[in-house]
N, C-alpha and C positions, 0 to 999 in steps of 0.2 A: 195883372189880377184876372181880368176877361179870360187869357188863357190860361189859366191854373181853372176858371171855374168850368171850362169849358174842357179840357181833360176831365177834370172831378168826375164829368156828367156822364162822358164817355165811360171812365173806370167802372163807372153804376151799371153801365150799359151791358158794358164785356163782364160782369159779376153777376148780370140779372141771367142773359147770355149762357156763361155758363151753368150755375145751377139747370135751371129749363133744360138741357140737355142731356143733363145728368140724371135727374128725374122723369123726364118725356124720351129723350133720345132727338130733339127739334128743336131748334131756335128758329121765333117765328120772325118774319117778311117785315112785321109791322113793329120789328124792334130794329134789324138790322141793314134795313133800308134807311130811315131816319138819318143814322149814326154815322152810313156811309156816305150822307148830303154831307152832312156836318163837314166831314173829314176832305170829304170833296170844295166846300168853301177854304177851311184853312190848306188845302192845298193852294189853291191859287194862290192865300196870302202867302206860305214858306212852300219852296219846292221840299224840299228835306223832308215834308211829310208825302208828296206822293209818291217819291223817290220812296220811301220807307213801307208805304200801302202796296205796290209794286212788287218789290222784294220779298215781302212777306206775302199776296196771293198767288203769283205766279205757280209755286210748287204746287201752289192749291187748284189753280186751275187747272196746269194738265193735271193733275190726279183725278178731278172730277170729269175731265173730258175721256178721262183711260177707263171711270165709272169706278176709282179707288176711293173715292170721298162725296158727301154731298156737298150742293150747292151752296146750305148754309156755312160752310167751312172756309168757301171761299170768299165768302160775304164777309164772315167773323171776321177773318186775317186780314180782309182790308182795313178793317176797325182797328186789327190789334197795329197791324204797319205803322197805320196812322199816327194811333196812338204815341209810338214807340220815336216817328217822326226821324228815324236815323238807316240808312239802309243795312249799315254793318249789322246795327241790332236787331233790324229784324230778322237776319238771315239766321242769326243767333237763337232765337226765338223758335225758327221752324226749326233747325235742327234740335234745339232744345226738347220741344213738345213732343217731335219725332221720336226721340228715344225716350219721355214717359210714356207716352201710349204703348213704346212697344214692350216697355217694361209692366205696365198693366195689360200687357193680351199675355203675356209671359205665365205671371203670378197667375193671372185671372182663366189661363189655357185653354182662352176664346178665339173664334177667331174674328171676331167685329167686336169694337167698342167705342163706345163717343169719343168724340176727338176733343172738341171746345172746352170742357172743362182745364185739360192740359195745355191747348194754345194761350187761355184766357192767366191758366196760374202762371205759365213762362212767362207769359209777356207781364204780367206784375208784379214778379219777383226781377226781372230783367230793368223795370222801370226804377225798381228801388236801386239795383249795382249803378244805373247811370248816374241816378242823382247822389249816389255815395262816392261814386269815384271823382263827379265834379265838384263834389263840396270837399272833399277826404273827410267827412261825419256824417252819422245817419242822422244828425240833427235836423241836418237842413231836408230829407226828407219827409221824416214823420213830426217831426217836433211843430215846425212852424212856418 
């Protein structure tokens, strides 16, 4: 139960997260520093989430050390890894979000556009295929 309320709280976090970014262009320090304690204690307790946080900033790091993304990006993805608690799916996740973004600079024939909004919807649509494929029903996701 603790860890279902303790995801919940995270999900809030990478939805407050997104929005913010989509409307400012920023996710602020004082959201996603918190989320990545958190994330950092249930590491210790299962490795499968830092293995999973890992996987999913890595790409983010060097892109921000190459000065291809910000900071916050790389901050979010440890959240969303975390979250996600699996390394397969996180990898799943960046390449996921990779190609909306590049489908919104496409449409949009931008060439910068927030990223979080798209890491944050990957990775919760991606949380829903795991808990469907583990249950084979979306019941035991959204139901109960």
């Amino acid at each position: 139960m603790l860890g279902r309320m303790v995801v919940g709280g995270l999900i809030v976090v990478l939805v407050w997260c997104a929005v913010s970014d989509a409307r400012t262009g920023r996710i602020p320090n004082t959201v996603t520093l918190p989320a990545i304690g958190v994330v950092a204690v249930l590491a210790t307790l299962e490795p499968a989430v830092a293995w999973g946080a890992a996987v999913c900033a890595a790409p983010y790091l060097i892109a921000f050390a190459r000065r291809l993304c910000g900071g916050a990006d790389v901050k979010l993805a440890v959240v969303c890894g975390g979250v996600l608690a699996d390394p397969a799916s996180a990898a799943a996740v960046v390449v996921g979000s990779a190609v909306i973004t590049g489908c919104v600079l496409a449409v949009r024939r931008r060439t910068v556009v927030v990223h979080g909004p798209a890491l944050v919807s990957t990775t919760l649509a991606w949380l829903v295929i795991d808990s469907v494929a583990a249950s084979g029903t979306i019941d035991a996701c959204c139901v109960g």
